[in-house]
Wavefront OBJ file of the C-alpha trace (Angstrom):
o trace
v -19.614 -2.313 2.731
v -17.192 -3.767 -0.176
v -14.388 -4.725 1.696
v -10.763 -4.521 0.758
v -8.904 -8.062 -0.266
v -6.744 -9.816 2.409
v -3.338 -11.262 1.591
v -1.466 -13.537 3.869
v 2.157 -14.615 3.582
v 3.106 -17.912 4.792
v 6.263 -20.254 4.531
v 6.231 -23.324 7.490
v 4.724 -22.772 10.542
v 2.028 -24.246 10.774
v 1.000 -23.431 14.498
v 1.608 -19.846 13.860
v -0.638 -20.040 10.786
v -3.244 -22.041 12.348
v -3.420 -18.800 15.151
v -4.080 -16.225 12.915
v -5.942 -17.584 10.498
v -8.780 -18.905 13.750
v -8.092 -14.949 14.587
v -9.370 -14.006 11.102
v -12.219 -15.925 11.324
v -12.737 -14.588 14.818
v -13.759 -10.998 12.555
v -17.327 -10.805 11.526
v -16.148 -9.336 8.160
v -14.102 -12.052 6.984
v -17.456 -13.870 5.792
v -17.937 -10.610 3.486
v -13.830 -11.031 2.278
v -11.490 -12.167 0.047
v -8.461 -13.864 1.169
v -5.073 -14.434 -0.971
v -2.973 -17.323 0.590
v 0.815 -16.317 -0.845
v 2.843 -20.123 0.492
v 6.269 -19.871 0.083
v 8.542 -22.805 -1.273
v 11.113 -24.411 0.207
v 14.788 -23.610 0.053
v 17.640 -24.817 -2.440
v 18.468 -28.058 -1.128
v 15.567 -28.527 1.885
v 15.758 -31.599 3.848
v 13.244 -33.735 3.578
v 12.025 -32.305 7.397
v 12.041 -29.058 5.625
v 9.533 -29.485 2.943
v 7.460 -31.508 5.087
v 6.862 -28.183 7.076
v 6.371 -26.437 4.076
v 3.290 -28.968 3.195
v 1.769 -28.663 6.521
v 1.187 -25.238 6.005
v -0.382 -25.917 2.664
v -2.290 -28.616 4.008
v -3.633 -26.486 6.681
v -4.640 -23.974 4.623
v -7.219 -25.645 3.254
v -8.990 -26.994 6.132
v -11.308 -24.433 6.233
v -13.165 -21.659 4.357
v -11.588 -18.994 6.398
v -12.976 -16.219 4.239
v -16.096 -15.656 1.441
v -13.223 -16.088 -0.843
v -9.656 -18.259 -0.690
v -6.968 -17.891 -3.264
v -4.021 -20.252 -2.789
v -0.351 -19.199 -4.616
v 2.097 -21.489 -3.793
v 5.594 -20.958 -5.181
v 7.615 -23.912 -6.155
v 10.674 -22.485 -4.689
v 11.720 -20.139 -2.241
v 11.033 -16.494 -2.538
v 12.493 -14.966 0.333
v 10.387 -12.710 2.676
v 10.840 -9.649 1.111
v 10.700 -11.031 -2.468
v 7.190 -12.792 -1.401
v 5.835 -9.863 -0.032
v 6.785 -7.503 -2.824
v 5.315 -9.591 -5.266
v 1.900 -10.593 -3.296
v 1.094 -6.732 -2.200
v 1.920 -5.292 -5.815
v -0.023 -8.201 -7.541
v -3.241 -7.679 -4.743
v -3.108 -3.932 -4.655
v -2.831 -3.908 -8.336
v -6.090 -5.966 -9.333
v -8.455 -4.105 -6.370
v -6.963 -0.619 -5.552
v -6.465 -1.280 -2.127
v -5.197 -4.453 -0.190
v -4.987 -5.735 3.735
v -1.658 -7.443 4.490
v -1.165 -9.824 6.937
v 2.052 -12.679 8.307
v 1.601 -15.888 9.750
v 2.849 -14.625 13.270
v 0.286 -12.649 14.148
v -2.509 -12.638 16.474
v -5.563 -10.445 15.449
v -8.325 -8.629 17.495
v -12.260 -9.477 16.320
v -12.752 -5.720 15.479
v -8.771 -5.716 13.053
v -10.991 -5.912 9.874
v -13.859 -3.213 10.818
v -10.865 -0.835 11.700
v -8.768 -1.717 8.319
v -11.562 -1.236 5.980
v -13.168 1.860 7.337
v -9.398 3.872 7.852
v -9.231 3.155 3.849
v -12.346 4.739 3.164
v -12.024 7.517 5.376
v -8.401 8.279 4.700
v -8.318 7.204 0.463
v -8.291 10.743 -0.421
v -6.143 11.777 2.140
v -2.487 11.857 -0.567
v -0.229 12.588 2.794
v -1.274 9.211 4.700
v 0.635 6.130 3.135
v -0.987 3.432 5.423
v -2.877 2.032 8.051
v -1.167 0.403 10.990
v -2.435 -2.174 13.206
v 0.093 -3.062 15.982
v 0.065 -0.247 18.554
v 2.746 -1.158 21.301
v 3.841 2.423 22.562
v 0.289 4.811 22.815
v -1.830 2.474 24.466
v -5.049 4.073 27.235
v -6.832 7.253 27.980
v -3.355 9.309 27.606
v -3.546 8.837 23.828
v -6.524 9.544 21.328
v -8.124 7.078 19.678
v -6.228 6.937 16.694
v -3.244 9.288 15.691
v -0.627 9.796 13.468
v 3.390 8.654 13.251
v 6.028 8.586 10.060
v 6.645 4.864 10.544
v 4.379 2.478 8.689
v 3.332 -0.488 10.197
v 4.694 -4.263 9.114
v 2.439 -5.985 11.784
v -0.635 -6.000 10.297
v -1.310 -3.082 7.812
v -2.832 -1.966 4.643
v -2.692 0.650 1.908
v -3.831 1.678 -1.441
v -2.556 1.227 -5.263
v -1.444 5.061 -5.922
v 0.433 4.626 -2.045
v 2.426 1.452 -3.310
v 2.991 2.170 -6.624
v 5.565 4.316 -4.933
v 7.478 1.815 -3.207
v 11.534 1.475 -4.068
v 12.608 -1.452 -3.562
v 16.650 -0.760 -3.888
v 17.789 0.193 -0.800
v 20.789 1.863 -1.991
v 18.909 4.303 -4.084
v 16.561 4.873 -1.191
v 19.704 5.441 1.274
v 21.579 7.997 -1.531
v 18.430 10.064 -1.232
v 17.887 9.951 2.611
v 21.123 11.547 2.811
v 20.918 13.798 0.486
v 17.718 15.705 1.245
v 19.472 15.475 4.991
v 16.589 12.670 6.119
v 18.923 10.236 8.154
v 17.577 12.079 11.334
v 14.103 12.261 10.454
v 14.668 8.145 9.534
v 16.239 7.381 12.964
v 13.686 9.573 14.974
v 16.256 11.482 16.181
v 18.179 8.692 17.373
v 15.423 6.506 19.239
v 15.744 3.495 16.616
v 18.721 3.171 13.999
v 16.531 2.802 11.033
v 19.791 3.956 8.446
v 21.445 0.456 9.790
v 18.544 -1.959 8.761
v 18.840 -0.004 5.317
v 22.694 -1.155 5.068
v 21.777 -4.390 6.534
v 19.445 -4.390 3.292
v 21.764 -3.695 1.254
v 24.655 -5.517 2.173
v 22.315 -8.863 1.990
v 22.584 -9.743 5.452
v 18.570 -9.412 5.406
v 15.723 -10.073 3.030
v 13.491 -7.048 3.663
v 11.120 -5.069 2.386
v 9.541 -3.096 5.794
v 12.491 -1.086 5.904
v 12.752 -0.355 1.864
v 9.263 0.808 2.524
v 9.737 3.005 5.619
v 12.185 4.905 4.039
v 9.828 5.705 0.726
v 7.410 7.205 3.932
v 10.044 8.997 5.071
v 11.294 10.173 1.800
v 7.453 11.236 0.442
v 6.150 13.212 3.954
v 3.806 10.940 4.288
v 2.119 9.729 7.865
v 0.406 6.358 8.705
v -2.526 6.069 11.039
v -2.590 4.251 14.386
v -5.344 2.850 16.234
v -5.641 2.652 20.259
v -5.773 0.166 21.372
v -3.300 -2.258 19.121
v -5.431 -4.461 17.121
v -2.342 -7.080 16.133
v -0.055 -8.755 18.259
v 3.299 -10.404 16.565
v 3.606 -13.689 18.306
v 7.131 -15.078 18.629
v 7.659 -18.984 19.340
v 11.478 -19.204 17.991
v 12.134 -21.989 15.879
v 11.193 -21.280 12.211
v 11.554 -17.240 12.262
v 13.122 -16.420 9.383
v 12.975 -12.273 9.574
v 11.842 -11.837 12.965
v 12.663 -12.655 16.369
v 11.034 -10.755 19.077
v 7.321 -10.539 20.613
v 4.755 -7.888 21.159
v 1.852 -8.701 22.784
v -0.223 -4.879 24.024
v -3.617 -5.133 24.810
v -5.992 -6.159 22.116
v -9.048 -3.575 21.085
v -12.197 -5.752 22.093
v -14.584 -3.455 20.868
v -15.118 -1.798 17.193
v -13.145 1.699 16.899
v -14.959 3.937 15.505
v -12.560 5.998 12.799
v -13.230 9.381 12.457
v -10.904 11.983 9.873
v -8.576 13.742 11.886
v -6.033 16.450 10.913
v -3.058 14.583 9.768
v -0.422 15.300 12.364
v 1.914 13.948 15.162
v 0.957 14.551 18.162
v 3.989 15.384 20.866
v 2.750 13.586 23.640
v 1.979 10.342 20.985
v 5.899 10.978 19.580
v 7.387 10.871 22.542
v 5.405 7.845 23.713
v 6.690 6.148 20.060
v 10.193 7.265 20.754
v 10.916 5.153 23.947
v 8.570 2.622 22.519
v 11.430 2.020 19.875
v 13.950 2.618 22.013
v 12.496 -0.364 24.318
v 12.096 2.353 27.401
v 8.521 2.721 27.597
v 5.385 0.413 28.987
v 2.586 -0.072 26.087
v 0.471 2.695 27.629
v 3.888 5.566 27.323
v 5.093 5.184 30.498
v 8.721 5.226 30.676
v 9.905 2.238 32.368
v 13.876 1.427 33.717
v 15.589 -1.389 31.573
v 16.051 -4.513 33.680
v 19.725 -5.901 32.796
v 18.182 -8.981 33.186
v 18.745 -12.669 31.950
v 15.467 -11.493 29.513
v 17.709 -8.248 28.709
v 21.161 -10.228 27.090
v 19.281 -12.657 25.559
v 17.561 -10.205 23.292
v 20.629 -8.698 23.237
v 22.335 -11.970 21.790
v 19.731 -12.419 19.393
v 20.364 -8.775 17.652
v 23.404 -10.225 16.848
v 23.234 -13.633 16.205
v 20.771 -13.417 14.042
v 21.758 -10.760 11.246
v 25.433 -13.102 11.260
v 23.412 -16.196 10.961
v 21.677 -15.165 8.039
v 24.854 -13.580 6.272
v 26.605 -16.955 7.053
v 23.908 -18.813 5.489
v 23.864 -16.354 2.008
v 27.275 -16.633 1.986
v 27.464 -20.764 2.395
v 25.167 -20.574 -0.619
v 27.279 -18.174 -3.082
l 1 2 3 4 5 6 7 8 9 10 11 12 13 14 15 16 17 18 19 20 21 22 23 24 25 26 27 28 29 30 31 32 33 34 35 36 37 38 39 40 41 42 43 44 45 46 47 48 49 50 51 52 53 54 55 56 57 58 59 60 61 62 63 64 65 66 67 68 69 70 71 72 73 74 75 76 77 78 79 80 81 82 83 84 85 86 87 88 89 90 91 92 93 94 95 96 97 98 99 100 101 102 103 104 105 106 107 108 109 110 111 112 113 114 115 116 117 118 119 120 121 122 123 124 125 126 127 128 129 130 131 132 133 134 135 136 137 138 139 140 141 142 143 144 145 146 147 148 149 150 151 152 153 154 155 156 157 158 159 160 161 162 163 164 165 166 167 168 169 170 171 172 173 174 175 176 177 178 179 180 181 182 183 184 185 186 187 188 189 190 191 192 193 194 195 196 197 198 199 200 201 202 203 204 205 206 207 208 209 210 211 212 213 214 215 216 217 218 219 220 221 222 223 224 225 226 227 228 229 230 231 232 233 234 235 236 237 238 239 240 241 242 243 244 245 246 247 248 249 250 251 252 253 254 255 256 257 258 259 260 261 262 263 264 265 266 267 268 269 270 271 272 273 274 275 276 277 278 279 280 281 282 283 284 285 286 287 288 289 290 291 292 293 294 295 296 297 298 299 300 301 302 303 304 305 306 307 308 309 310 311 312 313 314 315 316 317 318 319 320 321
């Protein structure tokens, strides 16, 4: 089987690179793969503490021969992670018609490459499906099928094709104009389980450098559906620290044995919307069962961090204006 190229997106964690790249090489396919290393540089005026992290990463990088193939891109100054991940999937996707796309925080299951590959051959003809996700954390067990159907794209491990991404918008106000227009802002929000319209603004008002949510809204926008597997094959690993976009964990169970992907009519499923609803809304287990919120000390911390983050990051863009 050809399979499709990899591209990674890394900045300076280290430890968080070190545990998905041993993850990659945990998948039989990544001897059969090429791998594209996108390192991001440091910032205007980095301490020297700074840079040294970015190094580390670059260091680490090439340890190893994670994959048949290693490409290493380092830019000499910082990108940004929506910038960097622009450029890396349009530059990938562009040269092989398809491309894998992967972030330092992630944690992969042995079988994420068997699933990635075959969904793109199976579903490449298939105009109304934009993507393939990875990071299940709502349809999880024998309630769901094996793999199904939502209108969110995945940012957690995910891949898609050339004529998919040459779509992509990146300017969110164009992409928010429309949503309203054609009456979408519903359709965007799910109804009101996750406030999709307000990471747009956030987009546009700089207070975040995006490009997951620029995306979701061309999905929304075009009709078009991205394909799930059960069980999750990512989980996003959060340590604190470094995280520049984002702060929160999701560890459902991993898929320990190869999924086999079969074509399916492309659909949602109720039962499967539902279950993705109050997995957004943070009211559901990873197997769908609605669970009651604990106001714990857990609960207000995340809390704190939906806020303190977003006005961190606008302090810091405006300190450097």
């Amino acid at each position: 089987m050809e399979t499709a190229p990899i591209v990674l997106f890394t900045y300076n964690r280290v430890s968080d690179t070190r545990n998905l790249l041993q993850s990659l090489l945990g998948n039989e396919l990544s001897k059969k793969s090429t791998l594209y290393i996108y390192s991001d540089g440091p910032k205007p005026g980095a301490s020297e503490q700074d840079i040294a992290k970015v190094n580390a990463v670059r260091d680490f990088v090439r340890t190893k021969q994670w994959c048949k193939e290693v490409h290493i891109i380092e830019a000499e100054s910082n990108m940004g992670c929506g910038p960097s991940i622009i450029r890396g999937v349009t530059e990938i996707v562009n040269k092989h018609g398809r491309v894998i796309v992967l972030e330092d925080d992630l944690n992969l299951s042995p079988f994420f490459l068997d699933f990635m590959n075959d969904a793109l051959n199976v579903y490449e003809n298939t105009a109304n499906v934009s993507s393939i996700g990875a990071c299940n954390f709502f349809a999880c067990g024998p309630k769901f099928p094996s793999t199904f159907f939502i209108q969110y794209p995945d940012c957690l491990g995910w891949a898609t094709w050339a004529d998919r991404w040459r779509f992509f918008e990146a300017d969110a106000s164009k992409l928010l104009e429309e949503l309203r227009s054609k009456n979408l802002i519903p359709k965007f929000n799910s109804e009101g389980a996750f406030d999709m319209e307000a990471l747009l603004i956030a987009q546009i008002n700089d207070h975040v450098s995006a490009w997951d949510i620029q995306w979701t809204a061309t999905c929304i926008l075009k009709n078009w559906y991205s394909l799930y597997p059960n069980l999750s094959l990512t989980q996003h690993l959060y340590k604190g620290g470094d995280a520049t976009h984002s702060h929160f964990e999701v560890l459902p169970p991993l898929q320990q044995e190869k999924l086999v992907v079969q074509k399916t009519d492309v659909e949602i499923l109720p039962h499967v919307y539902q279950a993705m609803k109050l997995g957004y809304q943070k009211k559901s287990d990873f197997y769908g069962n609605k669970i009651e919120i604990k106001k714990d000390q857990t609960y207000y911390l995340n809390k704190l961090r939906e806020v303190y983050y977003p006005l961190r990051a606008a302090f810091k863009k405006l300190k450097n204006r």
